[in-house]
Backbone as JSON, one array per atom type, in Angstrom:
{
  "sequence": "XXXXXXXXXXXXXXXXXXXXXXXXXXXXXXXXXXXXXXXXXXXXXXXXXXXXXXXXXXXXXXXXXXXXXXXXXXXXXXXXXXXXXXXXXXXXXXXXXXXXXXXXXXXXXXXXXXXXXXXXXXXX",
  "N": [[-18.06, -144.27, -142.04], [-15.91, -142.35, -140.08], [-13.38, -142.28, -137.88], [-11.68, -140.25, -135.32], [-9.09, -138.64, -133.45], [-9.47, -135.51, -131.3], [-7.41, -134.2, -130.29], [-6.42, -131.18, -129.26], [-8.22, -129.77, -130.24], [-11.73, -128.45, -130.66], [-13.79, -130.78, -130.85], [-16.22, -130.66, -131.75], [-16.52, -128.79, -133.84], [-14.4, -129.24, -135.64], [-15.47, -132.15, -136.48], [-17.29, -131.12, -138.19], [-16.02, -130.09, -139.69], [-14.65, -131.71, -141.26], [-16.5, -133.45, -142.15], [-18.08, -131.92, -143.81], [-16.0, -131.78, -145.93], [-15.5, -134.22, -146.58], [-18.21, -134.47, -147.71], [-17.73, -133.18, -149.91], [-15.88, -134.14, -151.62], [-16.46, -136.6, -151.95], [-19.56, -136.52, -153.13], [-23.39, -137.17, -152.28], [-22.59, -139.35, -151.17], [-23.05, -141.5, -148.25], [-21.81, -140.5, -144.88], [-20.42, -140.13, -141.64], [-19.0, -138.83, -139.28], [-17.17, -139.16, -136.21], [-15.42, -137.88, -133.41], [-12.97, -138.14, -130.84], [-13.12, -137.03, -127.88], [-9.88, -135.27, -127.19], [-8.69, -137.81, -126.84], [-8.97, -140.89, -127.99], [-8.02, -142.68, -125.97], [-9.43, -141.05, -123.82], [-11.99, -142.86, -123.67], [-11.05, -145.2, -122.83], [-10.86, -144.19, -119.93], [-13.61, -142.64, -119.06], [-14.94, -145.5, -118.77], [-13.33, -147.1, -116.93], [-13.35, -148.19, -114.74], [-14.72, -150.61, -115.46], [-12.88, -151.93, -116.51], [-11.01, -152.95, -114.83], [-8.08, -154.97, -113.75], [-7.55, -155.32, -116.16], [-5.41, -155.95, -118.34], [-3.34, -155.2, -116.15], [-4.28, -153.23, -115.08], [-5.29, -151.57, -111.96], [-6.61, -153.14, -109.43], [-8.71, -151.82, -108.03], [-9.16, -149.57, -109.46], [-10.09, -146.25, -110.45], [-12.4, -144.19, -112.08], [-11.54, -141.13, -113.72], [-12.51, -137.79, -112.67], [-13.52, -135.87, -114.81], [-13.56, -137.48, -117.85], [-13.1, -136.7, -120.27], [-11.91, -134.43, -120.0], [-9.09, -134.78, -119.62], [-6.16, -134.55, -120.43], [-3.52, -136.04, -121.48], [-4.4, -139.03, -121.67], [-3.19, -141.3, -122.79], [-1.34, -141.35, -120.75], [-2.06, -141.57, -118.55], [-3.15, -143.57, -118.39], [-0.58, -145.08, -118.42], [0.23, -144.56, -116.0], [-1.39, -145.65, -114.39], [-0.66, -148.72, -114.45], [1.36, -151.15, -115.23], [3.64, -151.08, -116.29], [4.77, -149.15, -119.38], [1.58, -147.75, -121.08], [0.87, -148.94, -124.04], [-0.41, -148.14, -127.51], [-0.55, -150.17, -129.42], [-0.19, -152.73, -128.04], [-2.36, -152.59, -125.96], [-4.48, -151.56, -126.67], [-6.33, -153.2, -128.38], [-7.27, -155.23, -126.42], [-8.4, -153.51, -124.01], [-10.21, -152.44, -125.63], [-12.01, -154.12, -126.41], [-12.76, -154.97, -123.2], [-13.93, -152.71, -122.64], [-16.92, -151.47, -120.81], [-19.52, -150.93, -122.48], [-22.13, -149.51, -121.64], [-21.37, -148.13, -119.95], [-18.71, -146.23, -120.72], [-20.24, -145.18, -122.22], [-22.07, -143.38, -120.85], [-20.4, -141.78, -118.88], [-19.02, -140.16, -121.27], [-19.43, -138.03, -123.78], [-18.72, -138.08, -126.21], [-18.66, -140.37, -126.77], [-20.7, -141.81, -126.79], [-21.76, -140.17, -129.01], [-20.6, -142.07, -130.97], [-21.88, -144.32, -129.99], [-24.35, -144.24, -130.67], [-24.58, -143.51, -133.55], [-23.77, -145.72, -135.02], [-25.62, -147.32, -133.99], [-27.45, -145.97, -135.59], [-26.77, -146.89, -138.18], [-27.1, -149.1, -137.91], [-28.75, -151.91, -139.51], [-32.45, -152.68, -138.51], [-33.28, -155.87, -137.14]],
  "CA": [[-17.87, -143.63, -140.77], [-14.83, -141.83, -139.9], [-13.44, -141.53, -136.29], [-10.43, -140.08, -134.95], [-8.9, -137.56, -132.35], [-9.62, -134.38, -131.57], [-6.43, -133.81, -129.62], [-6.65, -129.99, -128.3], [-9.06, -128.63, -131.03], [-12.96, -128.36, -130.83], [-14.37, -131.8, -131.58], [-17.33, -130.52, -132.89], [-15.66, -128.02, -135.32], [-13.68, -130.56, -136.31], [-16.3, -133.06, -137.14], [-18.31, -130.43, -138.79], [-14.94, -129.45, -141.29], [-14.19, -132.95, -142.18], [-17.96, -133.94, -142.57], [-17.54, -131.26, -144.94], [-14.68, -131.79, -146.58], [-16.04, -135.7, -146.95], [-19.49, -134.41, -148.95], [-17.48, -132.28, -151.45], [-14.7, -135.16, -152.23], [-18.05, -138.03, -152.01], [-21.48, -136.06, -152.97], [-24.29, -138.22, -152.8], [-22.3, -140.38, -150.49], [-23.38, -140.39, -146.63], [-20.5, -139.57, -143.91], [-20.78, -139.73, -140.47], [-17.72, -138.37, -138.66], [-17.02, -139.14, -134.8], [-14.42, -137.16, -133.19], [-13.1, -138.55, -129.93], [-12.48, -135.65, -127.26], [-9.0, -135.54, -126.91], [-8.26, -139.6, -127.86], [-9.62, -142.87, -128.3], [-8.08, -143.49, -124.86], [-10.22, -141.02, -122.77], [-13.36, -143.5, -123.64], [-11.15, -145.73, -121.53], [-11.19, -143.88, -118.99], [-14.56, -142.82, -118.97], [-14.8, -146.61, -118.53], [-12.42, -147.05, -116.54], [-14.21, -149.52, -113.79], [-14.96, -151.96, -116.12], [-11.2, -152.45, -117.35], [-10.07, -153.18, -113.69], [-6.9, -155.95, -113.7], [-7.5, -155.66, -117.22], [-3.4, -155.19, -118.83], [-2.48, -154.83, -115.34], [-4.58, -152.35, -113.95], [-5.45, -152.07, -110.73], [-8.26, -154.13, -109.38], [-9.23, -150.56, -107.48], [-9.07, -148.29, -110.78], [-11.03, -145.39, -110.21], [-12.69, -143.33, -113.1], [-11.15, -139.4, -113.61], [-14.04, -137.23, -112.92], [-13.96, -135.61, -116.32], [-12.58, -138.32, -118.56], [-12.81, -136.18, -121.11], [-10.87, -132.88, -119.88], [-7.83, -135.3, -119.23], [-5.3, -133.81, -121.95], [-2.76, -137.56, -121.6], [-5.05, -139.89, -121.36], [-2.06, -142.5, -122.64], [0.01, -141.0, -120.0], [-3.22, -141.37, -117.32], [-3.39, -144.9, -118.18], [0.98, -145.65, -118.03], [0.35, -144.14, -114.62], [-1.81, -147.1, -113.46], [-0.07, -150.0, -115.02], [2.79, -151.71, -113.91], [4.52, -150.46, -117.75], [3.97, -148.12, -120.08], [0.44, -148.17, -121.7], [1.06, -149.25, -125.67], [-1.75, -148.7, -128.09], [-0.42, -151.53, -130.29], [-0.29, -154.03, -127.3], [-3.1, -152.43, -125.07], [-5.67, -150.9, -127.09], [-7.35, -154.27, -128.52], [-7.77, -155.85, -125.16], [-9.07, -152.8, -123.68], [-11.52, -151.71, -126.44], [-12.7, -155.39, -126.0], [-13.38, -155.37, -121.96], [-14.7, -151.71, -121.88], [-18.17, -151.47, -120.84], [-20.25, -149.73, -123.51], [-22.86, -148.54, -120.95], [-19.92, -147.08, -118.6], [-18.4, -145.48, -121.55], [-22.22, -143.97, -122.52], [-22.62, -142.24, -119.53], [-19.25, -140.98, -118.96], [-18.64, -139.46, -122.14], [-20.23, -137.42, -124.75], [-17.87, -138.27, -127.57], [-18.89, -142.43, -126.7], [-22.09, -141.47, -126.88], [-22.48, -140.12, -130.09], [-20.24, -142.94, -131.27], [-23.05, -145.76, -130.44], [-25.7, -143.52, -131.53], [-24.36, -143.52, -134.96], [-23.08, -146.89, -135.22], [-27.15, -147.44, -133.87], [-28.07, -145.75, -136.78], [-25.87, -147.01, -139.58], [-27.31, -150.61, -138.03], [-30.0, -152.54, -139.52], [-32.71, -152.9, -137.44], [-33.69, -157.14, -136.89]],
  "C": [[-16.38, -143.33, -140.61], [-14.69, -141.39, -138.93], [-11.55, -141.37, -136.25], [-10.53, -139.37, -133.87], [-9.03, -136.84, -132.3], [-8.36, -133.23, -130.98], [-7.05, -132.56, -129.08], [-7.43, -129.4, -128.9], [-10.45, -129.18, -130.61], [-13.62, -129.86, -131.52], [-15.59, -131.3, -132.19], [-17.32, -129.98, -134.25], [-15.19, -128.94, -136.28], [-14.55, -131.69, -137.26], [-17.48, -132.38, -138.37], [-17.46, -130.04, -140.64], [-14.95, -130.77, -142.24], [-15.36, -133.67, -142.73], [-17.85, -133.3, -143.97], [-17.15, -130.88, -146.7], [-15.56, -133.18, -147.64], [-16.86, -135.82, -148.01], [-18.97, -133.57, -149.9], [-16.48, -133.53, -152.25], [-15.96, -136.72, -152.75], [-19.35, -137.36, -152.25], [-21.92, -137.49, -152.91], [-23.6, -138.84, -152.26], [-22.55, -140.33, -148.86], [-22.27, -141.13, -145.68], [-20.87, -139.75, -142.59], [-19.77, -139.51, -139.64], [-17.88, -138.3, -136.74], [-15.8, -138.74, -134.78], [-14.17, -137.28, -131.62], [-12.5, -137.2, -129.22], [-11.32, -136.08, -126.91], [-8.67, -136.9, -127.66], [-9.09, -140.19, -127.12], [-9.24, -143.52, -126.98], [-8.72, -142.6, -123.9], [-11.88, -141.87, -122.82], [-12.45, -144.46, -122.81], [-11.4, -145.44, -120.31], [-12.34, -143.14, -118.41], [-15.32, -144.46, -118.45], [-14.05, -147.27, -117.39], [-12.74, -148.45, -115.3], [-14.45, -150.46, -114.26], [-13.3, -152.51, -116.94], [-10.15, -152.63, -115.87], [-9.42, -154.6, -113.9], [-7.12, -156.21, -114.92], [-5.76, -154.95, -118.0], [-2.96, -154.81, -117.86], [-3.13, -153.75, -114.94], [-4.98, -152.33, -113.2], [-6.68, -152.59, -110.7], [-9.13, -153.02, -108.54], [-9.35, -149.65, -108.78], [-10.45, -147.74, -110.89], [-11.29, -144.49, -111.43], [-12.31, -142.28, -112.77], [-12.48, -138.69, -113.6], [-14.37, -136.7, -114.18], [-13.56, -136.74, -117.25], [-12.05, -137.75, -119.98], [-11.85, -134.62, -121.4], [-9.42, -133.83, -119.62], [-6.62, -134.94, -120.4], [-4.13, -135.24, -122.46], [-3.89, -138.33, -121.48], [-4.25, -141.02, -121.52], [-1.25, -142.06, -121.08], [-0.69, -141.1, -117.99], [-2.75, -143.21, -117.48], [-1.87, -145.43, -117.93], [0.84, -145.39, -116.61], [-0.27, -144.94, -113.77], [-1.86, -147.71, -114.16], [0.94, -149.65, -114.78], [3.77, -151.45, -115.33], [4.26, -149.35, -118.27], [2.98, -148.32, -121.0], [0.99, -147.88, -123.42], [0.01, -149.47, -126.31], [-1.54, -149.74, -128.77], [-0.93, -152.39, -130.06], [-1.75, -153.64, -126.42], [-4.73, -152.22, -125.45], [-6.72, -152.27, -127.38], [-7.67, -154.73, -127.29], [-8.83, -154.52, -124.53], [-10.18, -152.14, -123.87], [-12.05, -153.01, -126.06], [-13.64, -155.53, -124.81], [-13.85, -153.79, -121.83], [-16.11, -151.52, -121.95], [-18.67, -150.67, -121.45], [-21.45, -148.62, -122.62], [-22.12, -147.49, -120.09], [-19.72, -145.93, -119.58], [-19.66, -144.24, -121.93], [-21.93, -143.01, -121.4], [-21.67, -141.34, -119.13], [-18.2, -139.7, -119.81], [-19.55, -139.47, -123.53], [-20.14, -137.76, -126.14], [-18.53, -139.87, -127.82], [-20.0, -141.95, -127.22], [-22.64, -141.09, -128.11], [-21.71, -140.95, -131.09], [-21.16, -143.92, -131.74], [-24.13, -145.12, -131.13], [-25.46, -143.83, -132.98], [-24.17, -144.43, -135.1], [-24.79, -147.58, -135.31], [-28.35, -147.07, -135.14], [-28.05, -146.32, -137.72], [-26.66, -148.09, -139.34], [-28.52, -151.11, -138.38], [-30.74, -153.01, -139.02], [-33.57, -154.4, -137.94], [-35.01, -157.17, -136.65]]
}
């Protein structure tokens, strides 16, 4: 599995080139490419309710209505916290406390995240 950003280009395009790209460099190997809209931090904020006084954010922290049209999403999240948001220092805690159902529903990109991850997993 292979995930990254899609910064300002077409996540689907995107996931469709490097899928691609992946089965000519790997035949016969299987690929599944997630492509987060924009970044890896608008699934926080898609989330965004379930990461309240989490690294200092507010214990009010209100989800962006799109979470995914937000073009900063680091620069959304420095804006409520009492610093500036650091993926180094911030990102593990935050991927940790964000609610996976929040995230689902909020965003498209999450969404076909667990799906695949749902797939890849052996079912018990």
């Amino acid at each position: 599995m292979i995930v990254f950003d899609a910064d300002d280009e077409c996540a689907v395009e995107l996931a469709r080139k490097v899928g691609t790209l992946a089965g000519q460099v790997c035949p016969g190997f299987p690929v599944s490419v997630i492509v987060a809209v924009r970044e890896y931090e608008a699934w926080f904020l898609a989330s965004a309710e379930s990461l309240r006084g989490v690294r200092g954010l507010p214990a009010d922290l209100e989800r962006p209505d799109a979470p995914e049209a937000v073009r900063d999403a680091k620069g959304w999240l420095s804006a409520h916290m009492p610093r500036r948001y650091s993926p180094t220092l911030d990102q593990p805690a935050l991927t940790a406390a964000l609610s996976v159902p929040e995230a689902e529903r909020h965003s498209r990109s999450f969404r076909k995240l667990t799906r695949t991850i749902r797939s890849l997993s052996p079912r018990a």
